[in-house]
C-alpha positions as CSV (number, residue, x, y, z in Angstrom):
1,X,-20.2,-94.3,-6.1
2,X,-18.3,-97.3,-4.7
3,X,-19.2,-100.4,-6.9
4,X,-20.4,-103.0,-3.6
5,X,-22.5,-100.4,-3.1
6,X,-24.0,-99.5,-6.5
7,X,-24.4,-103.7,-6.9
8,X,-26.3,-104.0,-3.7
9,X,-28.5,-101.1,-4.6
10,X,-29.6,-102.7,-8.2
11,X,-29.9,-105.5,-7.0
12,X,-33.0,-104.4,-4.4
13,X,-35.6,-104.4,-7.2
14,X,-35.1,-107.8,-7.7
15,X,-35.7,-109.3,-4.2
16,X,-38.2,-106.6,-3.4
17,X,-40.3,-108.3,-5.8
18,X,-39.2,-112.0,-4.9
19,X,-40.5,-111.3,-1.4
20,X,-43.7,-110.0,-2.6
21,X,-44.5,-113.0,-4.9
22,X,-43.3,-115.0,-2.5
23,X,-46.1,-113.7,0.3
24,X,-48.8,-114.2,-3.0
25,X,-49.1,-109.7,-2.2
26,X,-50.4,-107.3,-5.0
27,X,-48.8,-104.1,-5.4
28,X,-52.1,-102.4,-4.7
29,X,-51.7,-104.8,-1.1
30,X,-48.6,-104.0,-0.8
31,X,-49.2,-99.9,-1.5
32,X,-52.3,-100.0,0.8
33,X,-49.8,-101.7,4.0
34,X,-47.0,-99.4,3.8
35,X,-48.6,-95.9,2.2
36,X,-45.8,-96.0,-0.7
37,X,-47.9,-95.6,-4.1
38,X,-48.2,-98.4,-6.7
39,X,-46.2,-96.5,-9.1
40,X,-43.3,-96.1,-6.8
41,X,-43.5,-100.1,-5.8
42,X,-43.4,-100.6,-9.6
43,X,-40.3,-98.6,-10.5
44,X,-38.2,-99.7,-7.2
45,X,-38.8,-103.5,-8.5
46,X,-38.3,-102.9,-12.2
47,X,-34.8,-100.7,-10.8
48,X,-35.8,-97.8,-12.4
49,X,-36.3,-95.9,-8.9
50,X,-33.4,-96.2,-6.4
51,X,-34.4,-97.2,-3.0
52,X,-34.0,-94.9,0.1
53,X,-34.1,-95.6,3.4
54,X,-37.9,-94.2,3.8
55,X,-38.6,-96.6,1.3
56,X,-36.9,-99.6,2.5
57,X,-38.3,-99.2,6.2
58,X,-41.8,-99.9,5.6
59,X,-40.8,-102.3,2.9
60,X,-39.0,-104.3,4.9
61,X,-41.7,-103.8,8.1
62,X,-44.4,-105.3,5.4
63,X,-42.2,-108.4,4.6
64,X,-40.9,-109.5,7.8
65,X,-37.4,-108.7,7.3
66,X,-34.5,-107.2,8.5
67,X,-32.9,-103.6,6.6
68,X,-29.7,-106.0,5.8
69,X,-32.0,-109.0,4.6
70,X,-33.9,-107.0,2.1
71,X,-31.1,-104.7,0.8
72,X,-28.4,-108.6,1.6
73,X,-25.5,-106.5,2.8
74,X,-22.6,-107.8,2.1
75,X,-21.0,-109.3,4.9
76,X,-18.2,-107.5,6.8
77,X,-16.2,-110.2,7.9
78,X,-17.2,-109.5,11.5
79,X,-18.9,-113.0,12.7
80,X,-20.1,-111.2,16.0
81,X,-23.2,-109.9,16.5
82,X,-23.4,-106.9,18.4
83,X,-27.2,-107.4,20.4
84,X,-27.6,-104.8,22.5
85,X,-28.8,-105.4,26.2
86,X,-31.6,-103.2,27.5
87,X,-32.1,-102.7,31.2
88,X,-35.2,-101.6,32.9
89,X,-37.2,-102.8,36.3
90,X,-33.8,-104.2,38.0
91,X,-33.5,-106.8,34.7
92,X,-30.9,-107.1,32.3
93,X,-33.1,-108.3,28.9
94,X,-30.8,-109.3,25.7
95,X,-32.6,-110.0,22.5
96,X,-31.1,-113.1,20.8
97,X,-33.2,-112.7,17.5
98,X,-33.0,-109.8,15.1
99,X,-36.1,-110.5,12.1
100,X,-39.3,-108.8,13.0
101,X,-42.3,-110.7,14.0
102,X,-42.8,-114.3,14.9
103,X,-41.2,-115.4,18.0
104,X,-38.5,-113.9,19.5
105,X,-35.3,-115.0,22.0
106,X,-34.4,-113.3,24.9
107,X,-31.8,-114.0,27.4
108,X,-32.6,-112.3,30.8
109,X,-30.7,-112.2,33.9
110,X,-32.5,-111.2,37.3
111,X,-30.7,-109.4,40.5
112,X,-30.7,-111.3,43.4
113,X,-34.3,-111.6,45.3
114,X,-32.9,-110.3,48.6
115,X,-34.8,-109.0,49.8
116,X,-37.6,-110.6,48.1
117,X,-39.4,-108.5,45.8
118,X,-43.2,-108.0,46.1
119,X,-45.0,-110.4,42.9
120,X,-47.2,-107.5,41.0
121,X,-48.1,-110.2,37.9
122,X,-49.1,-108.5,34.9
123,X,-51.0,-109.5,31.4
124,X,-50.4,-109.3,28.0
125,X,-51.2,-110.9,24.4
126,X,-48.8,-113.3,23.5
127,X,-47.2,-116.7,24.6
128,X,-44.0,-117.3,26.7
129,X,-41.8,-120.1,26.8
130,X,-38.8,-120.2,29.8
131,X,-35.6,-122.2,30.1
132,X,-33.8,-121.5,33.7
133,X,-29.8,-121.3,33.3
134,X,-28.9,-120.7,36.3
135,X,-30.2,-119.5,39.8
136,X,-33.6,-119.9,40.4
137,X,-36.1,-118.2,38.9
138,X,-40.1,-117.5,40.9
139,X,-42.7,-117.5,38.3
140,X,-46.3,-116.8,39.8
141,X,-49.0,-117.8,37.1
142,X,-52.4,-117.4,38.3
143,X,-52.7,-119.0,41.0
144,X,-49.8,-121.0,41.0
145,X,-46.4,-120.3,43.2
146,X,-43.4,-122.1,41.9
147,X,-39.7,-122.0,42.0
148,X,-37.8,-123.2,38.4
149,X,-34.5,-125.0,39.2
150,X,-31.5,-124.8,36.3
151,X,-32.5,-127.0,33.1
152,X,-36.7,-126.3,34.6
153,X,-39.1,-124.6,31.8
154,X,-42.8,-123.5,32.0
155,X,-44.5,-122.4,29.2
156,X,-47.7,-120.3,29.2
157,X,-50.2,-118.0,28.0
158,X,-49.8,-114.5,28.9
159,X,-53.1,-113.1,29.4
160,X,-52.6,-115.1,32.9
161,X,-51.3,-113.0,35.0
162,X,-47.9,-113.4,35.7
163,X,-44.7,-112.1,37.8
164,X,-41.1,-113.8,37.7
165,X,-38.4,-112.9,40.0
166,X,-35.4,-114.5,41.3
167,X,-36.0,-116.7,44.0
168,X,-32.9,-116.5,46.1
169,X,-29.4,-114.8,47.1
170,X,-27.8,-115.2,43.7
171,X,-28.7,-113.9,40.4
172,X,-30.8,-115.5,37.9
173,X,-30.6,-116.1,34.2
174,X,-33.1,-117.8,31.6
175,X,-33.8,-117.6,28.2
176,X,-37.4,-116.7,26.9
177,X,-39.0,-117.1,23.9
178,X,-42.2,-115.2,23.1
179,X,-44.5,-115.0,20.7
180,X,-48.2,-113.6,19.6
181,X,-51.0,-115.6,20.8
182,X,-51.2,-118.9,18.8
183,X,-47.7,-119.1,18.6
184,X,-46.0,-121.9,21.0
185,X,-42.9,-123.7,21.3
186,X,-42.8,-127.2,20.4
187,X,-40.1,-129.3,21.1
188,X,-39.8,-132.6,19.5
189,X,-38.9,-135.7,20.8
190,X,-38.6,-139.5,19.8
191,X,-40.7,-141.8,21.2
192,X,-39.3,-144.5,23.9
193,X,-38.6,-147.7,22.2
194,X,-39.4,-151.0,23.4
195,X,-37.2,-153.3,24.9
């Protein structure tokens, strides 16, 4: 077996237990979130079981973390990331974050609103933050009506109903970040000084 390989792979135990301390979990927890059995926890963070993939899955799943954070693949000398646009409703949507859970980072880019296209505002758990790039972008929010402008946000709660759609003959593209309910964005400032 290739040594990088065989090293990564020992290695596991080791972190798998690290992350479980870490999150204050039992093994019995831990067993009763991802239906692998106490004994097989045990071994895989003593190394005396060798991790598989339908191990690592829910493993990872339970802790939060990416397949390559858990297992730390070595890196391939490749600094691009290779995110993977996904199109569906007439919107391009491109994931900028790769962990599980917690709030995620989307860059989307809207056809042209000509002709205009009908609001049909939806609802959902969750919080949404939006930065326009360019174009501009129609969010409807209850009852509001507006029209963002590049370097314009809004930020809401998404069990209002809401529609976004580009407001004009060009293309638009913002970046979203979203979250579960509770979880906003905050941005920090410094305060105006004096004088």
């Amino acid at each position: 077996m290739d040594g990088d390989l065989e090293t990564t792979l020992t290695a596991v135990g080791s972190r798998l237990r690290a992350l479980r301390r870490r999150r204050e979990t039992t093994l019995a927890e831990l067993s009763a979130a991802t239906g692998v059995s106490v004994s097989t926890l045990s071994r895989l963070e003593s190394g005396t079981r060798r991790p598989t993939l339908e191990l690592l899955l829910p493993l990872a799943k339970a802790h939060g973390v990416t397949l390559d954070e858990l297992v730390d693949a070595p890196p391939t000398g490749d600094p691009r990331i290779h995110l993977r646009p996904v199109t569906a409703h007439g919107m391009t949507m491109l994931p900028l974050t790769r962990r599980p859970g917690g709030i995620q980072a989307y860059k989307l880019v809207l056809p042209p609103g000509n002709p205009p296209r009908e609001p049909d505002p939806q609802t959902h758990e969750g919080y949404e933050w939006l930065y326009v790039l360019n174009g501009r972008l129609r969010l409807v929010l209850g009852e509001h009506d507006v029209v963002l402008a590049p370097g314009e946000a809004a930020e809401f709660d998404t069990r209002v109903p809401h529609w976004f759609g580009a407001a004009g003959p060009e293309p638009v593209e913002f970046l979203s970040l979203f979250g579960k309910q509770g979880e906003r964005a905050h941005l920090r400032a410094r305060p105006k000084r004096d004088g």
